[in-house]
N, C-alpha and C positions, 0 to 999 in steps of 0.2 A: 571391524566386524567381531562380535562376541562368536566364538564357539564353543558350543555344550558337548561336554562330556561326565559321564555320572562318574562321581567320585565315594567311597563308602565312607560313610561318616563315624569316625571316633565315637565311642560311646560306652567304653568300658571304664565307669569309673565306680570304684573302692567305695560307694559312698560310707555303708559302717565303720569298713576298718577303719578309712579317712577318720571317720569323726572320732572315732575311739582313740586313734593315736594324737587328732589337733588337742584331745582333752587330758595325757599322760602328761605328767612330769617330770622332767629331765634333770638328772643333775647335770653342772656342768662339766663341760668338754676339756680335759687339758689342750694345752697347746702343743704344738709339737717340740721336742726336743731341740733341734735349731730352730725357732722363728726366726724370719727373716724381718729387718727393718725395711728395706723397700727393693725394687725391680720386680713385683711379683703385679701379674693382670688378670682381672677378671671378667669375664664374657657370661652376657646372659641367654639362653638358647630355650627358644624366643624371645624376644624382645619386646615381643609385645604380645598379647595374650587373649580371645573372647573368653568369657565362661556366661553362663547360663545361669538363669536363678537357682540358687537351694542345687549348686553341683560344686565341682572342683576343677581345678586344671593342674596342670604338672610343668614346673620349670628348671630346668637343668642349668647350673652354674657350675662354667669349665675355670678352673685356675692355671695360669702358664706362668715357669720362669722367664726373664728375657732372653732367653733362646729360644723361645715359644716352645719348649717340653711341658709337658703337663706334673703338677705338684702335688703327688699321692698325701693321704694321713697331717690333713693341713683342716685347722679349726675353721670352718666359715660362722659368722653370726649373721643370722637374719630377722628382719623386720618390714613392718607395712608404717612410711613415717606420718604421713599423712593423708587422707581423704582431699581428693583435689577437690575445689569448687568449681560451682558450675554446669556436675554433670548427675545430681543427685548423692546420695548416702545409701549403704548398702553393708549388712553385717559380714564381717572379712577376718579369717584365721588364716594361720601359718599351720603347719603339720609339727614345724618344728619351729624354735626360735636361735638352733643351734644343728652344726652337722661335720663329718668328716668328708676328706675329698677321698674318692676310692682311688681305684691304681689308674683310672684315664684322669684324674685330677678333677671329677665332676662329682657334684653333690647335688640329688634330687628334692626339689621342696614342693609341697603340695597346696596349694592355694585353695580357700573352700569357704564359699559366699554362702551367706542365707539369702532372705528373698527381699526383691527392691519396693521401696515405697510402693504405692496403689497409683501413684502420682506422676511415677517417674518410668520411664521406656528403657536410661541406660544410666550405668554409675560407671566413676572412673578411681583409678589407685596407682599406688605403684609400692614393688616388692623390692626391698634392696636386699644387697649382699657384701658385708664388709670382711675383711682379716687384715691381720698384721703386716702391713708391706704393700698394702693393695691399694689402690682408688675405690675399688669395691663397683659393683655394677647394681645394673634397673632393669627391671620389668616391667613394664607399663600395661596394665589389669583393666582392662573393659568387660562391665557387667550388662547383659543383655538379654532381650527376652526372645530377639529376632531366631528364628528357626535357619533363616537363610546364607549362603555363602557363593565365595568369587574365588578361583585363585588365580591371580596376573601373572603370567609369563610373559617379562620384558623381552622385546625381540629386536634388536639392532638392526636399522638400515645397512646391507654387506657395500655398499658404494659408498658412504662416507668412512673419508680418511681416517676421520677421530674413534671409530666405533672402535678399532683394532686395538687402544689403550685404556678399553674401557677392563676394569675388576671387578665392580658391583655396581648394582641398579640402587640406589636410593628410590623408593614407591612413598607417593603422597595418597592415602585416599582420602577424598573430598564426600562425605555423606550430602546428601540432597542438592548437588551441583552439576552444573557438567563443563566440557573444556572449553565451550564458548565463553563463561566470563572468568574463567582464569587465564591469567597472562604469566605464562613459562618465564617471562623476561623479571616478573617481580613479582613473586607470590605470596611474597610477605604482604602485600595488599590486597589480596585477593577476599573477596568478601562474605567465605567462607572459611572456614578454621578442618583445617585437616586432622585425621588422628595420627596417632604416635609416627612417626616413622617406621617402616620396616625396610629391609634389604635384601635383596635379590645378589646370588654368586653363581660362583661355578660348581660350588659343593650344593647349593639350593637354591636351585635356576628358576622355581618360583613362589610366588607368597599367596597363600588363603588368607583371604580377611573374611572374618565372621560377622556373623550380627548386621546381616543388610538387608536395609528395610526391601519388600518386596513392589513397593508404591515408588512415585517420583523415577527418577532419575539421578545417578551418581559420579564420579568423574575420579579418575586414579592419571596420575602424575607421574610419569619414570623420569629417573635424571641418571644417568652413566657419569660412574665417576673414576677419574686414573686414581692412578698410585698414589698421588699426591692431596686425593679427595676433592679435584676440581672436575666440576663439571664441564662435559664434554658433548654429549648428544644430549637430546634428553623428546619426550612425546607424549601422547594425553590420550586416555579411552573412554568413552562414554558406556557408563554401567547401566541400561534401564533394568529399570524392578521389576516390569511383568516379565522379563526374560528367564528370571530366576525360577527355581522349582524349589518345593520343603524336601527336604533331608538330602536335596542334590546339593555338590558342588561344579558348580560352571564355570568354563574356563574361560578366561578371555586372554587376546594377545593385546598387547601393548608396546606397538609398531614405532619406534624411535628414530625420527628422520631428520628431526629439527637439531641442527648444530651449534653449538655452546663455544666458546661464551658469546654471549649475544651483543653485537653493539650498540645497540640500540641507546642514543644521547647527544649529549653536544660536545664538541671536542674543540678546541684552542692548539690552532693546527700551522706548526711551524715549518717552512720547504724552504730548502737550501739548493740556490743552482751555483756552482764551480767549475766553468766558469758560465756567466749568463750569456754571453755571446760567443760564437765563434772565434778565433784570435785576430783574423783578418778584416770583421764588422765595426769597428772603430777607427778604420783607416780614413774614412773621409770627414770624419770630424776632427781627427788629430789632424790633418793634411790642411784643415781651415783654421786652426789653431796653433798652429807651426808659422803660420805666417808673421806675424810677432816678433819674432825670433827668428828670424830663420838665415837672414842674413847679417853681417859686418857691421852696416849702418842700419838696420831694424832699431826703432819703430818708423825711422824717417822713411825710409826707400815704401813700407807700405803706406805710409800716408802720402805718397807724390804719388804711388799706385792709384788707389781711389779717388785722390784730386783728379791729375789728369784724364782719367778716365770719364768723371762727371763733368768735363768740359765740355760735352757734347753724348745725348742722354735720346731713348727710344729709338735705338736704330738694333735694327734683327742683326743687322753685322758683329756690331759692339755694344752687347748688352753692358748694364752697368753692374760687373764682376768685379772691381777693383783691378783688374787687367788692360792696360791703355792697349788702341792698336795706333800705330803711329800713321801719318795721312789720316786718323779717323774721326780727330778730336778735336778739330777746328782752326781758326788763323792760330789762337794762343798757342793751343798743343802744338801748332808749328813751331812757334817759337821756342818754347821750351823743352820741348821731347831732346832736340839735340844736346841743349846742354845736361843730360842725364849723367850719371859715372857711367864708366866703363864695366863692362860686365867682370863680375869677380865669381867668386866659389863661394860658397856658400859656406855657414859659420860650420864647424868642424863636428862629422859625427852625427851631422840634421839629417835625416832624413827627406829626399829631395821626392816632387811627383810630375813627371813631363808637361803638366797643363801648370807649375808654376811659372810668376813672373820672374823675370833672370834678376840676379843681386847685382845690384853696383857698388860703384868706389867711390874714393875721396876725389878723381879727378875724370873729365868729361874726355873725347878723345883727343884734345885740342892742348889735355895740359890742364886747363882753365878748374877751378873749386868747382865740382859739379852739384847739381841740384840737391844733391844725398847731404853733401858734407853741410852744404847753407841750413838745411833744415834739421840734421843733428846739431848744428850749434844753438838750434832755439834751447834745447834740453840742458845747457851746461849749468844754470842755475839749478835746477829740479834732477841733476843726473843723480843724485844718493837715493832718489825716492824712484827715478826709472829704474836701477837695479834693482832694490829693495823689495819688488813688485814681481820679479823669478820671472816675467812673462816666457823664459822659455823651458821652464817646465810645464807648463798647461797640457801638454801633449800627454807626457808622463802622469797626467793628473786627470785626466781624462781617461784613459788607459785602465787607471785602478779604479775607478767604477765599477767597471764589468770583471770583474775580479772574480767577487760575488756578488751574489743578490739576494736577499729575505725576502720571502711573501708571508705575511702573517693572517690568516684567516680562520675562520670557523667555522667547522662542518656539523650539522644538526640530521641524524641517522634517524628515520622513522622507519615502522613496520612495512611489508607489502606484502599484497596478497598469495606470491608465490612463494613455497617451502624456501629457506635458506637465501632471499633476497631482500636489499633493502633501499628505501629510497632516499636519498641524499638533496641537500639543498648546501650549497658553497656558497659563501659569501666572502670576498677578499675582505682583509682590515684594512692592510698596511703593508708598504713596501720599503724596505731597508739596505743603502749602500754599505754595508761596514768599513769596504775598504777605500771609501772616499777621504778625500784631505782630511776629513774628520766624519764617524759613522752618523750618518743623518738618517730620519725616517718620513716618510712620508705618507700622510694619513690619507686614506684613500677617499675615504667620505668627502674631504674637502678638492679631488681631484677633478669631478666632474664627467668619471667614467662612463660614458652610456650603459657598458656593463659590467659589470661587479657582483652581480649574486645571480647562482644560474640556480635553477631547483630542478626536481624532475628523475635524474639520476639515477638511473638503476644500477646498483650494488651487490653483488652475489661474492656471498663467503662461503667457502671452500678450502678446504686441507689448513684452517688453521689460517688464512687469509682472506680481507678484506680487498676484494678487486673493483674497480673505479670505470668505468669506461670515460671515454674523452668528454668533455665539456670544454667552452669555449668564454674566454673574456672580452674584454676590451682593455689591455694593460696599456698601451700608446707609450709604449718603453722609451722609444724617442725624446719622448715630451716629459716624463717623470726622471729620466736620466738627467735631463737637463737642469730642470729645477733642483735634482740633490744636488748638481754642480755648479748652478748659480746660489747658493745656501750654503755651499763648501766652500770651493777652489773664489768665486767672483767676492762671497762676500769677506774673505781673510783678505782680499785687495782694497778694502773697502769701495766694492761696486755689489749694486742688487742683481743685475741682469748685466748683459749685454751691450747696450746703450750707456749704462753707467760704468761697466769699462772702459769702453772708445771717449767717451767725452771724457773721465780720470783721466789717462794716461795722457791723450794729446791735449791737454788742457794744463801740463805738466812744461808747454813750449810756452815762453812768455821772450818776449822782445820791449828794450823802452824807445819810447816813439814821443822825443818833446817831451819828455820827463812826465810820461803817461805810459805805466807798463801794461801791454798786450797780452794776449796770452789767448792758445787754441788757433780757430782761423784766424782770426783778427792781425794773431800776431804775424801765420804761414803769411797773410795775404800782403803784409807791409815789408816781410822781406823780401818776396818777388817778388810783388809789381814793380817795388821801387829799383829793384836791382835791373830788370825791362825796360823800365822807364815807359811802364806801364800805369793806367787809370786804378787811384786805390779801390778797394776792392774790386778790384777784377779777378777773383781767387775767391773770396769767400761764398759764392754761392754754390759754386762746385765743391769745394772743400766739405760743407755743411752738409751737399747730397752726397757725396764719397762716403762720407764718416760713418751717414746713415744707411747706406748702402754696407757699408763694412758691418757695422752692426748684427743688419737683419742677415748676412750670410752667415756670421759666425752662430747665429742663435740658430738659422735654419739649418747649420748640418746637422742637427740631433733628426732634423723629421725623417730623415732616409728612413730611420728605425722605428717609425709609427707603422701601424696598417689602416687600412683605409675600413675596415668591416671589427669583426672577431678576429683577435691575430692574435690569442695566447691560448692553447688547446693544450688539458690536461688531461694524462690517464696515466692511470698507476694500480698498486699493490701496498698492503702494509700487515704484517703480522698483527692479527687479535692477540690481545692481551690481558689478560686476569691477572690482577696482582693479589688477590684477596679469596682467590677459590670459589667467589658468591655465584659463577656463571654469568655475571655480565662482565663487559670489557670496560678496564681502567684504560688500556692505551692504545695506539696504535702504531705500531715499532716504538724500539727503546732505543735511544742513542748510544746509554751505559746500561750497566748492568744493575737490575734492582732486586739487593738480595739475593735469592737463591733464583732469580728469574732472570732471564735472557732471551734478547729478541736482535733482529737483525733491524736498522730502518725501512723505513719504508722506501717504495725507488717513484719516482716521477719519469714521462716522458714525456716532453712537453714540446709543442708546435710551436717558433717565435714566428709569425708573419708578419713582412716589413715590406717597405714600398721597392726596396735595392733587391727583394730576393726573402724566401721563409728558410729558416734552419731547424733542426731537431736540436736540443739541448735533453743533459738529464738534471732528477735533482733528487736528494734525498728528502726525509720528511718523515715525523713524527707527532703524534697529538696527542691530548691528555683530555681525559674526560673534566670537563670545569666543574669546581665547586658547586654543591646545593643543585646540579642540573637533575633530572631524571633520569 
């Protein structure tokens, strides 16, 4: 809302004596006795200037040393360098083209225009101020025929965080526009061209801009800027022109609610979980992968496991586990269940689970070579390549999975209708084991996720943070865990999966048979039956469903860690970040430090939903705005 108040307008100006002294001759000015070579600044006071056809204006140039003291009896030179294009031509004097600074360090120049083209409505200039030691400073000269004026008082939102480290208002006026098609987020494209900048403080809390037309509609831009000159808040006011009165100045407030830097873009967004599971969520897949290993005579004792068991198949009693039950598995498994080894301990330091099967030994209770020992001897040809193959670390390789985990994604931040909110669309890339047998990635596109990119998201930034509420995937941690560990740990064995382990390793047992060497069932089957004085193969069909049965067990411990719906729920926080002052946001947390800038990560809290039970996990995270994005 514009509010009026009369203001009396300036209007005392010198025009004779003006012109009398822009037309005197000046010798020049000595210098002062020390000139300095440099630490010396100059400030123009205005910085930017209306004047009126065929009048004058007055601009004050302050000089400070680097202790910001002011620099009495110091030479300034002054000039007009060039007539900007674009905004007309307009005849323009200096009062002087030389001056002393008095005892505040300021030196007044008088600026004094004739009258503008017949053609032209405004011309534009600019007045410098150079000395010895100085960068020298600008005044930016707008000539105008408009009677009319504004002057904006930036006024800070008191609820935002940011407002508290604002120093000055940066003011954009926008002549014949208004804040609907300017976008705060980039106004460098705005399809309007502003004038000079001016600045709003604490010493001149507001700015009159002159020269406005009393027709159309016009729009002024506040941006609040810290110490550091980054933008912070910043808001927009619509100027109309019938509101204006001739020889009044009207106030308007220019209410700054909209919070800076803005993030508005797309980000390549990196989250780190440590660890991704709970410690104790890996226990039933190491516990199906310890079997391997787990006893003395391993891999024989679990392959008489899933053989005998497959002797007798679809019974609710005795599913096919690789767990025989003894009475359960037919005349054979009569037969041969007793000649098993005797129960022993287990290899040293294994971790044992009450539903495992018991280990045996090299002899049955009888004394007699038990079942265990007959079928480790199929392995004495192939034993360099049985060891060779660590089966019992799997467990421990397994384990370092869930160590950590990478989710590599990309968030695309667009505007939303409410002040300081914004709306988000996530889409996963890629998931990464680092700490697997070697760090694999997994490309998500090729996964087959139902869901992978949620949109919708509402986003609200606040104190200097981007906050997330929860969204939901389909990660089936389960199933991609497994694949980075048949890509790891199965294929350093030379196996693809599951199946291609089990048939490797036991296809590692060879027997010669009539000077035809066996190997896998073929071979299991020709040293029992024959030693029963049993029908050859009578083994190899159960062996064949054991092996496969063993297989799909070991493949299916990972599903415990699937969920059946959405089972990876994320919500979080991430510090905004400007690396470059412009008001929008380069990052979202910083890992390290950039420069003279620091941020903390971002934090994650994430929902894992699994078929065994869901856990909270945390994760950190960081994002960078991508190249060439918006």
């Amino acid at each position: 809302m514009i509010r009026l108040s009369p203001i009396v307008h300036f209007a005392s100006w010198l025009v004779a004596a003006l012109a009398a002294t822009g037309c005197r001759s000046h010798a020049p000015l000595p210098l002062p006795d020390a000139a300095r070579a440099s630490g010396l600044a100059l400030s123009a006071t205005p910085n930017s200037l209306d004047i009126r056809p065929g009048s004058s204006g007055r601009v004050s140039f302050v000089l400070r040393d680097d202790q910001g003291v002011p620099v009495p009896n110091y030479r300034l030179d002054f000039a007009i360098p060039a007539t900007s294009s674009g905004y007309g031509t307009v005849d323009a004097r200096l009062s002087s083209n030389q001056g002393l600074t008095d005892g505040n360090g300021a030196a007044v120049l008088e600026v004094i225009v004739g009258s503008l083209p017949s053609d032209n409505s405004t011309a534009a200039f600019s007045v410098t101020a150079t000395c010895q030691g100085s960068a020298g400073a600008q005044a930016d000269i707008t000539v105008t025929t408009s009677a009319y004026s504004v002057e904006i008082l930036p006024v800070p939102a008191s609820d935002l965080l940011g407002s508290t480290s604002i120093v000055n208002t940066r003011l954009k006026f926008y002549d014949d526009a208004t804040c609907g098609i300017l976008d705060l987020t980039n106004l460098s494209a705005a399809p309007a061209k502003p004038r000079p900048d001016r600045f709003a403080d604490a010493n001149s809390p507001s700015v009159v801009f002159y020269g406005v037309a009393a027709s159309g509609s016009h729009a002024v831009v506040g941006l609040g800027l810290n110490s550091n000159t980054f933008v912070q808040i910043g808001g927009c006011v619509d100027i109309p022109g019938a509101s204006l009165f001739e020889s009044e100045t009207v106030r308007a407030t220019l209410f700054m609610d909209r919070l800076f830097p803005v993030p508005i873009g797309t980000y390549q967004v990196a989250s780190d979980f440590k660890p991704m599971l709970p410690p104790s969520a890996p226990a039933a897949i190491q516990s199906a992968w310890r079997q391997w290993a787990r006893c003395p005579l391993d891999p024989a004792r679990l392959w008489l496991d899933c053989t005998l068991d497959a002797l007798v198949t679809n019974t609710a009693s005795d599913p096919l586990d690789c767990v025989p039950v003894p009475g359960a598995e037919g005349p054979l498994g009569d037969l041969l269940l007793p000649r098993r080894g005797q129960v022993v301990a287990p290899v040293s330091g294994t971790a044992t689970n009450p539903t495992d099967p018991p280990c045996r030994g090299t002899t049955d209770d009888n004394g007699n070579a038990s079942l265990e020992s007959m079928v480790d001897d199929l392995f004495s040809a192939k034993r360099d390549r049985l060891v060779g193959a660590t089966l019992g670390v799997l467990p421990d390789e397994i384990a370092a999975l869930f160590v950590e985990a990478r989710i590599d994604s990309q968030m695309t931040i667009t505007t939303n209708s409410e002040i300081n909110t914004y709306t988000i669309r996530h889409d996963l890339l890629d998931v990464t084991f680092p700490d697997a047998l070697a760090p694999t990635s997994l490309d998500v596109s090729t996964l087959g996720l139902p869901v992978s990119s949620v949109s919708g998201i509402l986003a609200t930034l606040k104190a200097g943070q981007l906050s997330i509420p929860s969204h939901g995937f389909t990660l089936r941690l389960g199933t991609i865990s497994r694949y980075a560990f048949e890509t790891t740990s199965l294929k350093s064995r030379g196996a693809e999966d599951s199946p291609g382990l089990v048939g490797m390793i036991f296809g590692l047992a060879q027997r010669m048979d009539q000077g035809t060497l066996l190997s896998g069932c073929i071979a299991l089957d020709a040293a029992l039956c024959d030693q029963f004085n049993q029908a050859r193969n009578c083994l190899v069909d159960a062996c064949e469903k054991g092996l496969s049965a063993l297989a799909t067990k070991l493949a299916g411990s990972f599903d415990n860690l699937d969920g059946t719906d959405l089972d990876f729920y994320l919500s979080g926080f991430a510090p905004v970040v400007d690396l470059d002052g412009d008001g929008r946001v380069d990052a979202l947390g910083l890992g390290v430090r950039a420069g003279s800038i620091s941020a903390n990560p971002g934090l994650w809290s994430a929902w894992l939903d699994a078929q065994e039970g869901g856990s909270f996990i945390a994760g950190s995270w960081t994002a960078s705005r991508l190249a060439n994005a918006p």
